[in-house]
N, C-alpha and C positions, 0 to 999 in steps of 0.2 A: 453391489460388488462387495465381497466381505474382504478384510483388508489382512485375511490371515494370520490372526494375531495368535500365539500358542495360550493354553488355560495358564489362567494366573491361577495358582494354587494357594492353599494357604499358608504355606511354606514361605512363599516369596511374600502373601501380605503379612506375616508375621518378620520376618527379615528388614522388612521396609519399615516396620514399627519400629523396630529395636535400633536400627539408625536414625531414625529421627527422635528417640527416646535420646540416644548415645548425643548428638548433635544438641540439643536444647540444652541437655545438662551442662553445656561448656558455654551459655552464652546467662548464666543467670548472675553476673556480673555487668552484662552490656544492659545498656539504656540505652535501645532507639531500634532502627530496623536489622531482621537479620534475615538472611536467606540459606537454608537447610537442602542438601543436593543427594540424594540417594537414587541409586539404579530401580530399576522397576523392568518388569515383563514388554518384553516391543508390544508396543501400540500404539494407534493411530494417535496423534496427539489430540483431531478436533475430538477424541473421547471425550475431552474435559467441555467444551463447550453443551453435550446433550446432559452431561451428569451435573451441570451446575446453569440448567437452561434461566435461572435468571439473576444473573450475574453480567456484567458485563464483559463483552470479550475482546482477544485480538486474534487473530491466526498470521501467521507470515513464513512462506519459504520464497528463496532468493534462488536464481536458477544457479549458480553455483553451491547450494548449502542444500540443508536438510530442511524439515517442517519444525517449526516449532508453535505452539499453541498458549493462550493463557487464560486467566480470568482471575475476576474479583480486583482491587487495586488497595494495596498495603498502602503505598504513596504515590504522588504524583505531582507532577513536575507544569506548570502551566506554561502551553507554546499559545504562537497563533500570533497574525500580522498584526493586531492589535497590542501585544505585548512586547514591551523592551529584551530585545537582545540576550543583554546584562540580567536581567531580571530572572529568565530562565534560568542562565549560566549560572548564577549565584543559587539557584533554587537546588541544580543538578551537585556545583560543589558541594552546598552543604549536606544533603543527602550522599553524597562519596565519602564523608567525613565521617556519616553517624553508621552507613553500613559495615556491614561484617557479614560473610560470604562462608559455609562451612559447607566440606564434602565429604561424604562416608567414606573413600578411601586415600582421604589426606591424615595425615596425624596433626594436621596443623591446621590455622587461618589459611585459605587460601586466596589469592589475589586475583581469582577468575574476574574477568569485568560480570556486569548483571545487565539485564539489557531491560530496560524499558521501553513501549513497545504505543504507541499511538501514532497522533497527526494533526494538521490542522484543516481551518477552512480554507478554501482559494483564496478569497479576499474579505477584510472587512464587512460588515454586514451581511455574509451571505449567509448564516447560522439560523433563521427562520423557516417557518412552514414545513416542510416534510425533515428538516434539517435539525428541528428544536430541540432534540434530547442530545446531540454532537456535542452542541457550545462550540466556544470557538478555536480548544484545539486545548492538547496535553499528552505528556509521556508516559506511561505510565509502571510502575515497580509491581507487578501484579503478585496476588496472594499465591497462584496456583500458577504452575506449567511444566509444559510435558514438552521436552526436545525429544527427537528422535536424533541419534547420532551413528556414525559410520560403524563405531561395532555396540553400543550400547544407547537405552533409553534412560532419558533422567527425567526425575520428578524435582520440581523446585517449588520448596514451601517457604511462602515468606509469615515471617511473625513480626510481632511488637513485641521486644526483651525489655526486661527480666520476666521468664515465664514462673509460674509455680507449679509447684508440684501435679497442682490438679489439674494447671493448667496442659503440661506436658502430657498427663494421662490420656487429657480427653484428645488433644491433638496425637497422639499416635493411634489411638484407637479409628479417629478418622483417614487417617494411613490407610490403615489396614479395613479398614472398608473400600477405600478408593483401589487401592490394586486389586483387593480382591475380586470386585466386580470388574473389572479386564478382562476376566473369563464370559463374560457375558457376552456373546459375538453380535447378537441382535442390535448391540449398543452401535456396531463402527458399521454396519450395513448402510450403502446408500438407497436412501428412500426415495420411490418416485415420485415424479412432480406434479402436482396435478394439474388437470387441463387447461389449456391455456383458453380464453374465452375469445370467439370468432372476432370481439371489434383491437387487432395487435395492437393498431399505434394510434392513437388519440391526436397525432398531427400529418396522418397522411393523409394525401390527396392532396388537390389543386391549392388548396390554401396555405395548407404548410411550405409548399414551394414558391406560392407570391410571397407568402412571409420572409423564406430565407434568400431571396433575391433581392427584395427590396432591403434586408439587413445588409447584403452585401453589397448592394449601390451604394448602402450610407456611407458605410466602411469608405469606400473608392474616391467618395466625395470627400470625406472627409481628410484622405490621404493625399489628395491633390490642393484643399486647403489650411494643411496645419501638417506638424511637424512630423503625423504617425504615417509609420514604413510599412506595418506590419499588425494585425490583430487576428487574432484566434476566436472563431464565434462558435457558439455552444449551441446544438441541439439538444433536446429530451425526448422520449421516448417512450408511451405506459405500455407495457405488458399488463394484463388482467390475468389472475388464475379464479378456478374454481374452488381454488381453498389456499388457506396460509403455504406459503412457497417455504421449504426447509434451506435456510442457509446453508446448513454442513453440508446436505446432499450436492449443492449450489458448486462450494469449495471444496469437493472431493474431486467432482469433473474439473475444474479449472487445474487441482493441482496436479494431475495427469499430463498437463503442459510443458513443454519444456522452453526454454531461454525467457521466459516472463516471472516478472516477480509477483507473485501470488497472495492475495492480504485479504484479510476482510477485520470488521472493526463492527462490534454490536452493543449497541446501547439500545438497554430496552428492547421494546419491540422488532425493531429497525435494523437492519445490519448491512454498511454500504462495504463492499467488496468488490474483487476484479482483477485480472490479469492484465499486469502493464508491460510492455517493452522497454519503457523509459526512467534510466533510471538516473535518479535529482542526485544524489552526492554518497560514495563510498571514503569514508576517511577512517585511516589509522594509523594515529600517531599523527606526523605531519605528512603525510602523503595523502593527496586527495584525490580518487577519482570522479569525474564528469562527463556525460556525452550529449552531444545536440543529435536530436532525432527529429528529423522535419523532411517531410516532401515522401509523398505515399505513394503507393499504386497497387493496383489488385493483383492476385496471380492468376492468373488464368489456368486450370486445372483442365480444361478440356481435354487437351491429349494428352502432353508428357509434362509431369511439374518441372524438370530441367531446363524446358524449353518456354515454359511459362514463366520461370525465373529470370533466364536471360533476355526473356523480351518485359517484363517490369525491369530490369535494370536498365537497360538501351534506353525505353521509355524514361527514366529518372534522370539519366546523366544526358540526353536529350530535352533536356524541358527545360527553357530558361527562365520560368516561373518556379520550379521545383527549385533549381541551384540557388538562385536567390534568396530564397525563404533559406535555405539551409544555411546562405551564410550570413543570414541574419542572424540563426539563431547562434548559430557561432560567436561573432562578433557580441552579441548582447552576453552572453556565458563569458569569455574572455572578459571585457572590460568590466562586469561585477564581480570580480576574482582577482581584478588587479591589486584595489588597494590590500589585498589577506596574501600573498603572494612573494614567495622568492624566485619561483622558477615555475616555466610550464612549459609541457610538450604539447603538439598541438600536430594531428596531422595533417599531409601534403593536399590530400582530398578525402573526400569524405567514400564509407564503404558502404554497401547494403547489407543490410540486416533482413532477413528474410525470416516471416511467420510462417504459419502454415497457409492463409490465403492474401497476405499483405508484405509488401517489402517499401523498406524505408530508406532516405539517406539518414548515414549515420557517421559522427565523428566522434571517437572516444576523447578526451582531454585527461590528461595528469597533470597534478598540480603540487608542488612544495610549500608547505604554508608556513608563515610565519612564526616563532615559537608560542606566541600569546595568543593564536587563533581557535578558539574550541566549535563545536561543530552548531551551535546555533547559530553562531554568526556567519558561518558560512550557508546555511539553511537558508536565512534571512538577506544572504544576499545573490541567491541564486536566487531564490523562486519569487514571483513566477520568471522563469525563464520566457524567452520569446516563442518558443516552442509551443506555450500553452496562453499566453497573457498577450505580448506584442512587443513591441518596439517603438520608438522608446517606451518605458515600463510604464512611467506616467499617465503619459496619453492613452495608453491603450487602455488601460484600467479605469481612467477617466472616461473613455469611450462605451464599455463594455457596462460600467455602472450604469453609464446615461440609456444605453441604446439595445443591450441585449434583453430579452425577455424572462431569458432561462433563470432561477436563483441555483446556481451552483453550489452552492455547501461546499462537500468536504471532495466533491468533484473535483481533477485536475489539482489538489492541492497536495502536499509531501505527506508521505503514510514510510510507516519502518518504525527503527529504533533508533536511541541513542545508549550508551553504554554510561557504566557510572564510572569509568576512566577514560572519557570522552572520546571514543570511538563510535561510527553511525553509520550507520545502512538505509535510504530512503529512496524511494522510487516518487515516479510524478504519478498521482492516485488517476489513470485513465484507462480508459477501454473497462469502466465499470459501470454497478449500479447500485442504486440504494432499495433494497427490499423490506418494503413496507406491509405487514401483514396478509391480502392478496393480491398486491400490487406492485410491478417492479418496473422501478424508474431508470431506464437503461440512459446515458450519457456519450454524444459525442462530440468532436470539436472538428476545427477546419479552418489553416491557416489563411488569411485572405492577406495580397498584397496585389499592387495594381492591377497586375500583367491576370489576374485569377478569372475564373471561368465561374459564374455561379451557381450549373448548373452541373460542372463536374464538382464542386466542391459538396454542393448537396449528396451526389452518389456517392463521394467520400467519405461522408457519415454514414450510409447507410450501411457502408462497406465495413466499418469500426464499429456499427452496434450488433454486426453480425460475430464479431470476436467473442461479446456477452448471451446474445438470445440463443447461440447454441446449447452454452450452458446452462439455462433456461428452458432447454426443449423448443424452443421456438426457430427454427429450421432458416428461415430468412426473412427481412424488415426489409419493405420493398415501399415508398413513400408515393 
């Protein structure tokens, strides 16, 4: 599908030189990082991911925003459960102190935030084996990105100031190759996928389901002897292609979605992506928001989706397996938000949120935070929510390290940005996969608490990896 993009001419990639000419010359005073904003011809923003294929990237659109794309990394900021709070926070300060922000039609420094744009692992040690080029988690100030905006596109170049003369030559001259090639339509075309190979899932049949039944007695057992309420177990899932699988193509169908936050994250080879419903913390300024999403059910499409909807909802707010889990996770999101907290809204009961074949409970949370609270620490005291980890956080983590088989990575873990004026947008990284040269490692999860079924919670996963294998070309993962 071509994404309609008008010829960039060389009018507009000369235009785009001579503002980022115009912009450098005003920073050859500054010593440290600077970021240079000039308009550019609409285009798809993953452009930049195929014209800079090895570079490391991010892509992110938020269902209320636009797309925006990047690559390369000028700075970065180190997150991840293993890292201090503080440690970030002082990393992001000092990077707000040394940036400087210029737009081609400010006459001035302008004070836009700059958004940095990564994630972490789920937990400690999970950063191994298909996971190894991730590490275990960072923000990052990328060299390159393309927003798409409600009446215009921008291009954002980051440098290391003071440029020189020749410096600035050759960086405009690269300008003006980059727009100009916009005209290039074959670049934003989604390319097809290649065939998927006859063996889908490498854990279905009979064994993959003694496997996750006997995961889920331990669970049960374990919850009747120790203090966890609540644990979230993880499936995996191989898709095999016949050739290397195109990320962009991958994130062009997904971002066709609507109400899901839309990401993908490439290093290297690798690139794990996904469309999540669930989103881990929106803050700006001190206003925070939050929602518990827990307790699922399919929709039934057979005859009317109306009526497929209302009978997933009867089934959710019927199920006193579902209600529970929900306000687990509630209860677990409140009381890690207490101590960061002057005020919260919280609602009466929870609403459904409806996908195209899944509908969830859901409770939105706002939150007033403290004046000294910046957004890693509220990161760091959401996640893992019970939603995706358990309850209490300890146990279940402690359980999930001992008992689960799956290495999660950056599965299930915060994906988004933070801002260098401490604002942040992050989603909980699910309903994804990690795409490994011909091979795509598709992810699900599946709340277990006593009252659980192990045999509907298995068709639960099966029912959330069909969120991905569509996009995938893979029609449905039946175990």
């Amino acid at each position: 599908m071509a994404t309609g993009n008008p010829p960039a001419d060389s009018a507009a990639a000369r235009a785009a030189a001579d503002a980022v000419r115009a912009l450098g010359s005003r920073v050859s005073e500054h010593n440290g990082p600077a970021i240079l904003t000039v308009p550019v011809p609409d285009t798809d923003p993953l452009f930049l991911w195929r014209t800079f294929p090895d570079l490391q990237a991010t892509y992110w659109r938020s269902p209320s925003g636009l797309p925006v794309a990047s690559v390369g990394a000028l700075r970065s900021v180190p997150a991840g459960p293993d890292v201090d709070a503080s440690t970030t926070e002082n990393a992001l300060d000092r990077l707000s102190e040394e940036l400087i922000h210029l737009r081609a039609r400010a006459g001035e420094t302008v004070g836009d935030a700059v958004r940095l744009f990564g994630g972490t692992v789920f937990d400690v040690g999970q950063g191994r084996g298909a996971w190894s080029g991730f590490g275990a988690g960072e923000f990052v100030l990328p060299e390159w990105a393309l927003e798409r905006g409600e009446t215009e596109t921008l291009l954002q170049v980051g440098v290391e100031a003071p440029l020189t003369d020749g410096d600035l030559d050759a960086l405009a001259r690269r300008v003006a190759a980059l727009v100009g090639s916009l005209a290039v339509e074959e670049q934003a075309v989604q390319a097809p996928l290649p065939p998927v190979r006859p063996e889908l899932d490498a854990e279905s049949g009979i064994q993959a389901r003694r496997d996750w039944v006997a995961m889920v007695d331990s669970a049960r057992t374990t919850m009747r002897e120790t203090r966890l309420e609540k644990v979230v177990l993880c499936r995996r899932c191989e898709v095999r292609f016949d050739a290397v699988a195109d990320p962009v193509s991958v994130l062009q169908r997904l971002s066709c979605r609507t109400g899901e936050y839309v990401f993908g994250l490439r290093r290297g080879d690798r690139t794990f992506l996904g469309a999540s419903p669930e989103l881990l913390m929106a803050k700006q300024g001190r206003e925070l928001r939050t929602e518990a999403l827990a307790g699922t059910r399919r929709i039934d499409h057979s005859e009317d989706r109306s009526a497929g909807l209302t009978a997933a909802a009867e089934q959710l707010f019927g199920s006193g397996k579902d209600l529970e889990e929900h306000a687990l996770v509630v209860r677990g999101i409140v009381d890690a938000l207490e101590p960061l907290s002057m005020r919260r809204v919280l609602p009466a009961w929870p609403t459904v949120r409806a996908l195209k074949d899944l509908a969830h409970l859901c409770s939105e949370i706002a939150v007033e935070l403290r004046n000294d609270v910046g957004p890693v620490a509220v990161l760091r005291a959401l996640h893992p929510t019970p939603a995706v980890g358990g309850l209490p956080r300890d146990v279940a983590l402690r359980f999930l390290s001992e008992r689960e088989p799956v290495e999660r990575g950056w599965y299930a873990g915060p994906v988004g940005w933070i801002s260098s004026t401490g604002d942040a947008e992050v989603a909980v990284g699910i309903r994804s996969a990690l795409l490994a040269g011909e091979v795509a490692f598709l992810f699900a999860g599946a709340g277990i608490v006593q009252a659980s079924d192990a045999e509907a919670e298995y068709l639960e996963t099966e029912d959330k990896f069909g969120r991905l294998s569509s996009a995938l070309g893979v029609e449905e993962i039946r175990g």
